[in-house]
ChimeraX commands (.cxc) that place a marker at each C-alpha (Angstrom):
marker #1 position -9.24,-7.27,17.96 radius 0.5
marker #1 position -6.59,-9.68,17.19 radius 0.5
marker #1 position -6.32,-13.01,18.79 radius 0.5
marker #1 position -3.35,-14.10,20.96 radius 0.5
marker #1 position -2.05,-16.08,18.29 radius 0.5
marker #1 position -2.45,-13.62,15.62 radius 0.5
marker #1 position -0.04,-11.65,17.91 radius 0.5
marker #1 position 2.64,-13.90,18.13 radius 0.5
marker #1 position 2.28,-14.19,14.45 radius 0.5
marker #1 position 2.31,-10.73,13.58 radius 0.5
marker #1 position 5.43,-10.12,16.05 radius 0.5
marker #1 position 7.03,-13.75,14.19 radius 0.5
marker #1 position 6.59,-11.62,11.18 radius 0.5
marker #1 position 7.90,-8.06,12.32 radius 0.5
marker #1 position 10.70,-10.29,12.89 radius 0.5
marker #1 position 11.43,-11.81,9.31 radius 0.5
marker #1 position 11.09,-8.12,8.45 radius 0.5
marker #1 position 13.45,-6.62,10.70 radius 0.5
marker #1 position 15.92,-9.87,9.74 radius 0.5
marker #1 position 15.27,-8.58,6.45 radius 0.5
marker #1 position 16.04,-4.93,6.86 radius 0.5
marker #1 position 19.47,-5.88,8.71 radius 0.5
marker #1 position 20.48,-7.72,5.74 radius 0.5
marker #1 position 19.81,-5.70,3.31 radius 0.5
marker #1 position 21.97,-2.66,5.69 radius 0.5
marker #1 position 24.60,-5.17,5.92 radius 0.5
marker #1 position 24.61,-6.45,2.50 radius 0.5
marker #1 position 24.44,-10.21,3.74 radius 0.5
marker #1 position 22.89,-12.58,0.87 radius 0.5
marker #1 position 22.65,-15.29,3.05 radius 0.5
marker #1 position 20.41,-13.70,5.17 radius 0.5
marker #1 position 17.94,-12.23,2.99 radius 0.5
marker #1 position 18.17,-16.15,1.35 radius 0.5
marker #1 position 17.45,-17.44,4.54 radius 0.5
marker #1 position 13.90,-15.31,4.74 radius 0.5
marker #1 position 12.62,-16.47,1.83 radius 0.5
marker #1 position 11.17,-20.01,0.58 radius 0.5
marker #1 position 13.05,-22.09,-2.32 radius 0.5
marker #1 position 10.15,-21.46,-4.28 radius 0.5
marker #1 position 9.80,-17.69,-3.74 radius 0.5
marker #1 position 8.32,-15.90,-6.87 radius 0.5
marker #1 position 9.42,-11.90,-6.91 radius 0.5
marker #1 position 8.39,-8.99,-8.93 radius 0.5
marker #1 position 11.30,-7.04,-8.38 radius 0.5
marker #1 position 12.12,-3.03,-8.97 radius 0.5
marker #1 position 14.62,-4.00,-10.99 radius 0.5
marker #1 position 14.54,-6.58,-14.27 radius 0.5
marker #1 position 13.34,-8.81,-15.58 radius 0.5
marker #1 position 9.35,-8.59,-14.76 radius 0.5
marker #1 position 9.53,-11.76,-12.19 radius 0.5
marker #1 position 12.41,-14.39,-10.61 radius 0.5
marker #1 position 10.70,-17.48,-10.15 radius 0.5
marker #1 position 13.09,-19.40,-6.65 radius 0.5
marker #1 position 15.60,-18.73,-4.91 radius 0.5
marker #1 position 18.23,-19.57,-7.01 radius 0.5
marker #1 position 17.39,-17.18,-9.46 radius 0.5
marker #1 position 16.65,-14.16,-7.41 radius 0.5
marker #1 position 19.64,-14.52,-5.48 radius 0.5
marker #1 position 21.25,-13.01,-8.62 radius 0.5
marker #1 position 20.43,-9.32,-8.38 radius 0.5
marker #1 position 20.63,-9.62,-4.78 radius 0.5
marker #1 position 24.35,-10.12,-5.14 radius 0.5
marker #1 position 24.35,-7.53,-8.11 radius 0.5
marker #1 position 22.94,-4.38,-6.09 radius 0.5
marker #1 position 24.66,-5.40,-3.03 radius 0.5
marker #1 position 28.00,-5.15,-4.57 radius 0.5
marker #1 position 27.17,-2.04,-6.63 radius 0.5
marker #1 position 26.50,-0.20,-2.99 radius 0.5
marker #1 position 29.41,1.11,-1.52 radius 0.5
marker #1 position 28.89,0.82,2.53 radius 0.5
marker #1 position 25.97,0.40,3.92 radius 0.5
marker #1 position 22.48,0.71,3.01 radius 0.5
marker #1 position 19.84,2.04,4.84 radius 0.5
marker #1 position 16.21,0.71,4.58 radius 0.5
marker #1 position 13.58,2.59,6.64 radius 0.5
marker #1 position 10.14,0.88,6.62 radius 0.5
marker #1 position 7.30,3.29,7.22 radius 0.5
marker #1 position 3.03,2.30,7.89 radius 0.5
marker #1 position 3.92,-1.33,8.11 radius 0.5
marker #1 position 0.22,-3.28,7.94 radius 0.5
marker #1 position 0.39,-6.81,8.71 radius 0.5
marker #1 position -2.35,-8.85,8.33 radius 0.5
marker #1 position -2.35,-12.85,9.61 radius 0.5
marker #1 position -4.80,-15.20,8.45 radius 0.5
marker #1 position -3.84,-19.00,9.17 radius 0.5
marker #1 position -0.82,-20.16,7.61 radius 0.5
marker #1 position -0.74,-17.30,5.35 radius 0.5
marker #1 position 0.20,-13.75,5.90 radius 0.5
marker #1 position 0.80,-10.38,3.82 radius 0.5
marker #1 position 2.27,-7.18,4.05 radius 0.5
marker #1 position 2.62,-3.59,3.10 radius 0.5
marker #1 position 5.07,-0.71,3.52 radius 0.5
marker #1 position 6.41,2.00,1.98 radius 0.5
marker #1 position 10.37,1.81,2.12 radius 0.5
marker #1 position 12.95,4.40,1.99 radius 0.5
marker #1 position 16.43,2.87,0.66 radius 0.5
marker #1 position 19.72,5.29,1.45 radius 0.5
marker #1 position 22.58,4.39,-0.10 radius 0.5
marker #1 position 25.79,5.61,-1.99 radius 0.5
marker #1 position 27.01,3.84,-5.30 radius 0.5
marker #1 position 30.61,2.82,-6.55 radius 0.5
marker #1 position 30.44,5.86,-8.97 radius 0.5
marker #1 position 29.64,8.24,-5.32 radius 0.5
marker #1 position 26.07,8.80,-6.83 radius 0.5
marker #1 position 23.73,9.17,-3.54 radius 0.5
marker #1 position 20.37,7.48,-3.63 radius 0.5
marker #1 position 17.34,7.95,-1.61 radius 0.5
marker #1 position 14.07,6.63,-2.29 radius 0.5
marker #1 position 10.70,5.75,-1.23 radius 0.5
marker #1 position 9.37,2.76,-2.71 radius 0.5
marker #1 position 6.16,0.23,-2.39 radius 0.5
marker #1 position 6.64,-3.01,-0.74 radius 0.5
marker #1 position 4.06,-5.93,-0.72 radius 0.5
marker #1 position 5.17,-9.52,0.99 radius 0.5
marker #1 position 3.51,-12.53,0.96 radius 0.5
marker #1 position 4.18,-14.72,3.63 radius 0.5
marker #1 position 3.44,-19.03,4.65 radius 0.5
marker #1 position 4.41,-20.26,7.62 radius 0.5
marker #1 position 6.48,-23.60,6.75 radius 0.5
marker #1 position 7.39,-26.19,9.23 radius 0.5
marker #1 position 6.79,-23.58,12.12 radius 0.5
marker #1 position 8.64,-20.53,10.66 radius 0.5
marker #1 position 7.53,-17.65,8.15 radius 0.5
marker #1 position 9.20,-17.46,4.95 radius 0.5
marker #1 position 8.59,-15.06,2.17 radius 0.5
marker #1 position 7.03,-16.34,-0.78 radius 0.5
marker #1 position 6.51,-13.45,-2.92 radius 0.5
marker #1 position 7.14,-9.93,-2.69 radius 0.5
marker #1 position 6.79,-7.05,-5.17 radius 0.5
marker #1 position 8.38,-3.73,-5.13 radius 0.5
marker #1 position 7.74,-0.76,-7.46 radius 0.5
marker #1 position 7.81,2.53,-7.64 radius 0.5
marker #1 position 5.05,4.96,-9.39 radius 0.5
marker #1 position 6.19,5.32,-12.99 radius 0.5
marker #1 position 5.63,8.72,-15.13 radius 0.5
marker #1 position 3.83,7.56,-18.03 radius 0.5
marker #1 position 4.82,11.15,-19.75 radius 0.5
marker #1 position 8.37,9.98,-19.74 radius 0.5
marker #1 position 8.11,6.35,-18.92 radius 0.5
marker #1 position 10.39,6.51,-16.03 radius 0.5
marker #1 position 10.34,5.85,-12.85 radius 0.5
marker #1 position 9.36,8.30,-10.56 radius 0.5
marker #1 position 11.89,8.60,-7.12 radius 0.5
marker #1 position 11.39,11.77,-5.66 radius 0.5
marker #1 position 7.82,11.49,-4.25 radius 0.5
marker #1 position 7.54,11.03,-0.10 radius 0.5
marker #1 position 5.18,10.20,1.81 radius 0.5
marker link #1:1,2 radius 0.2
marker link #1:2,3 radius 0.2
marker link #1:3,4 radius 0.2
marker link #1:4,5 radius 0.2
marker link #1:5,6 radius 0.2
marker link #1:6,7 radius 0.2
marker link #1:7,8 radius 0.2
marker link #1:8,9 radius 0.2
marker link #1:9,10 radius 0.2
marker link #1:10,11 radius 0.2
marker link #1:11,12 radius 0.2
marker link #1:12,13 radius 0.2
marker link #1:13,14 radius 0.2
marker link #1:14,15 radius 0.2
marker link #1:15,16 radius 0.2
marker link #1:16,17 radius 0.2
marker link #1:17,18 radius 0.2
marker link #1:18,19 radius 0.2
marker link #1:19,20 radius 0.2
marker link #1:20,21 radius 0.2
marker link #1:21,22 radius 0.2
marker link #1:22,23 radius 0.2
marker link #1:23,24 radius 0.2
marker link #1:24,25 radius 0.2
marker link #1:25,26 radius 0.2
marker link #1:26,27 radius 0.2
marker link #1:27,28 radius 0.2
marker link #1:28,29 radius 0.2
marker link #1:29,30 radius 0.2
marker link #1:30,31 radius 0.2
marker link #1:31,32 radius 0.2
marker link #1:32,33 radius 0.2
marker link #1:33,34 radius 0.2
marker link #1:34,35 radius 0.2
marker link #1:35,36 radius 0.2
marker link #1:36,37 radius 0.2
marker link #1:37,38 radius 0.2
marker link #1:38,39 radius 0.2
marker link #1:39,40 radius 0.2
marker link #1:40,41 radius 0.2
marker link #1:41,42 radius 0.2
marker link #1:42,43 radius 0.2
marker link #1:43,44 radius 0.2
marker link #1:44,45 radius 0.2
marker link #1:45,46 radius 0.2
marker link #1:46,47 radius 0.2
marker link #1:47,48 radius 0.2
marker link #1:48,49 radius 0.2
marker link #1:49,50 radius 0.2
marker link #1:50,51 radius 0.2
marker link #1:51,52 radius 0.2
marker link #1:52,53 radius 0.2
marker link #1:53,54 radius 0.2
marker link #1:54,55 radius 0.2
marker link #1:55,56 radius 0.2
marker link #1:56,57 radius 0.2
marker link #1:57,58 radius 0.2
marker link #1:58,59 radius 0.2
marker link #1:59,60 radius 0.2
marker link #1:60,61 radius 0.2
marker link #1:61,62 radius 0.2
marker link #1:62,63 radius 0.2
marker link #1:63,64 radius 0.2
marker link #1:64,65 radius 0.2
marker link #1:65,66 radius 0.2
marker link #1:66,67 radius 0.2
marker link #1:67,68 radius 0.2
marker link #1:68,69 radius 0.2
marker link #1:69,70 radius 0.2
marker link #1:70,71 radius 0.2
marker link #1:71,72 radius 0.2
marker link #1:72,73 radius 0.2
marker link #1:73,74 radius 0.2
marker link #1:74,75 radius 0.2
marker link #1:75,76 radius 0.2
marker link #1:76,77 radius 0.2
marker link #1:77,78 radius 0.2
marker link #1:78,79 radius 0.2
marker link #1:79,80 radius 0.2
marker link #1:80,81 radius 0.2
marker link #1:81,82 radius 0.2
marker link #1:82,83 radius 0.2
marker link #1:83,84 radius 0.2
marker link #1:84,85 radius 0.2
marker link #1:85,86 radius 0.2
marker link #1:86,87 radius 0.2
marker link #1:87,88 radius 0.2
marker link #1:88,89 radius 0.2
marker link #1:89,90 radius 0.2
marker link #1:90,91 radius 0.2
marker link #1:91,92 radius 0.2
marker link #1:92,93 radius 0.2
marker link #1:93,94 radius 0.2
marker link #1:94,95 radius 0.2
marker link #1:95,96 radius 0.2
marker link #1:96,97 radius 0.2
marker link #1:97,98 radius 0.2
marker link #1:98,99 radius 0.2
marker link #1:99,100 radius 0.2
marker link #1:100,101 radius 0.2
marker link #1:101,102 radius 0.2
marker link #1:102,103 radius 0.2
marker link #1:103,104 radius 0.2
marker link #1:104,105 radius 0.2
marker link #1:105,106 radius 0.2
marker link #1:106,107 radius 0.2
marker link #1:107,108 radius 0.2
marker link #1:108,109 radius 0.2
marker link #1:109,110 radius 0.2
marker link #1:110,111 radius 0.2
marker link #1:111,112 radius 0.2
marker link #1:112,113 radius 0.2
marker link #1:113,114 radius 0.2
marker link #1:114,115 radius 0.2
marker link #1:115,116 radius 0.2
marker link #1:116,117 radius 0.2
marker link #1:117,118 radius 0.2
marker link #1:118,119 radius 0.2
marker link #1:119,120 radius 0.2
marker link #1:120,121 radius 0.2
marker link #1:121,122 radius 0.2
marker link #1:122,123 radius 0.2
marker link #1:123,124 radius 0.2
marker link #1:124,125 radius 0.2
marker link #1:125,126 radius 0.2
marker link #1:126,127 radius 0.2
marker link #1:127,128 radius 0.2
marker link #1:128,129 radius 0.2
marker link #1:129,130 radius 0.2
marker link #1:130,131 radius 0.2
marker link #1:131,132 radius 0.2
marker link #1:132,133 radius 0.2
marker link #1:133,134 radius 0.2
marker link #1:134,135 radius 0.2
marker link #1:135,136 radius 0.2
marker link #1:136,137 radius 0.2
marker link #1:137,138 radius 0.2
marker link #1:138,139 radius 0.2
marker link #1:139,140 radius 0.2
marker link #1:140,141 radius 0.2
marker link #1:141,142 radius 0.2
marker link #1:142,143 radius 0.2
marker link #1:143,144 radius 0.2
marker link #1:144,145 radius 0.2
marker link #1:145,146 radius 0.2
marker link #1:146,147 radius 0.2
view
């Protein structure tokens, strides 16, 4: 059973994710920057295979935000956090509704790993990874699997 502490870490954490799912609905940047370390490595869904800081994976942030017109939903289903020290991960399988520019509808489930270190008191993201299954017949990405 977890301890008291591991608790309030785990809730501390449900938090950066929640944070995080708001900003990605409302498109903020800033907010999804502000969840993250400077130093945050990523191995993204999309291009190239890793951003190394903040500075750099701001970039598609700004790129798929603008290419979404409205909102975008981001369901995050079997959440498992697990809290050990100053270190934390991770795991969910996310659904992300949206609508393009170009009116093309997306919705998707997709893997989601985060690593987490609690800095100066708080919990930033230090890595996360998202993917999707890939068809190795066609070498696409498969997006029509649920869960």
């Amino acid at each position: 059973m977890p301890s008291p502490v591991e608790l309030g870490d785990e809730a501390a954490i449900r938090q950066v994710i929640d944070r995080w799912a708001q900003a990605f609905h409302d498109k903020d940047v800033e907010a999804v920057v502000a969840l993250h370390d400077p130093d945050t490595v990523s191995f993204d869904i999309v291009p190239p295979l890793r951003y190394v800081g903040m500075s750099e994976y701001r970039k598609p942030w700004d790129e798929t935000f603008a290419n979404f017109d409205g909102p975008i939903e981001m369901e995050i289903r079997d959440l498992v956090i697990t809290v050990g020290g100053d270190v934390a991960f991770s795991y969910s399988l996310n659904r992300m509704i949206g609508v393009l520019n170009d009116g093309t509808e997306l919705d998707y489930w997709m893997r989601w790993t985060v690593c987490y270190r609690r800095i100066d008191g708080r919990w930033l993201i230090v890595h996360d990874h998202s993917s999707a299954p890939t068809d190795f017949a066609t070498g696409g990405a498969v997006l029509d699997l649920q869960p």
